[in-house]
N, C-alpha and C positions, 0 to 999 in steps of 0.2 A: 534271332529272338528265341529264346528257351520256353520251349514246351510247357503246359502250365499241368499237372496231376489231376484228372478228376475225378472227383467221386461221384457215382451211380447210385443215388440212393429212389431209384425209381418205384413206385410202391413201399417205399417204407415207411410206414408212421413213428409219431414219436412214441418213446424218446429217442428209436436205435439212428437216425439221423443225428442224433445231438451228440450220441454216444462215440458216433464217428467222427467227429469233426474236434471234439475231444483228444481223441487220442492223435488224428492227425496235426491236428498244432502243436502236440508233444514233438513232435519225429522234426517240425521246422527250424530254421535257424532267424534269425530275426531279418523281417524285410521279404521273407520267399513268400510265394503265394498258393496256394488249389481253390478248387472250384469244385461247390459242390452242385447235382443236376435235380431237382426234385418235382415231384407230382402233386404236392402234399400243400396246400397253402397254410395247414396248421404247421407242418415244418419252418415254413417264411418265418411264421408269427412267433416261434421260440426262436427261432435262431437270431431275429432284427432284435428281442427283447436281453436277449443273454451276451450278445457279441457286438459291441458298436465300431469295428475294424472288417465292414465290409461293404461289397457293394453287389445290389440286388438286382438284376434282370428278366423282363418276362419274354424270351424270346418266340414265342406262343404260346398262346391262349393256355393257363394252364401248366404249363413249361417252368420252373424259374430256374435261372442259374445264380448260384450265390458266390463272390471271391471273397476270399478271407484272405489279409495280410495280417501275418506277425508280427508284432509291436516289437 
């Protein structure tokens, strides 16, 4: 199983979360995936609203991991 990229955007508000997931979809080929890690539930609520090619997790309290596939 291949490694999946994540990004750390612990503490960051928006938009520089959005900003990164931006550019990292750029860099993907179609079908790969990363995972972004955030603190932020205002990060959740733009990224579910902007991107509907992902899937949300709250692995604690607080915690979410978000996977993003390239279409």
């Amino acid at each position: 199983m291949e490694k999946i990229k994540v990004l750390d955007c612990f503490g960051d508000i928006c938009p520089i979360p959005v900003l990164k997931v931006k550019k990292e979809l750029k860099k993907l080929e179609s079908g790969e995936q990363f995972m972004l890690v955030t603190d932020h539930s205002c990060v959740v609520k733009s990224i579910s609203e902007k991107y509907d090619n992902i899937m949300i997790e709250e692995p604690m309290n607080g915690v979410w991991e978000i996977i993003f596939t390239k279409k």
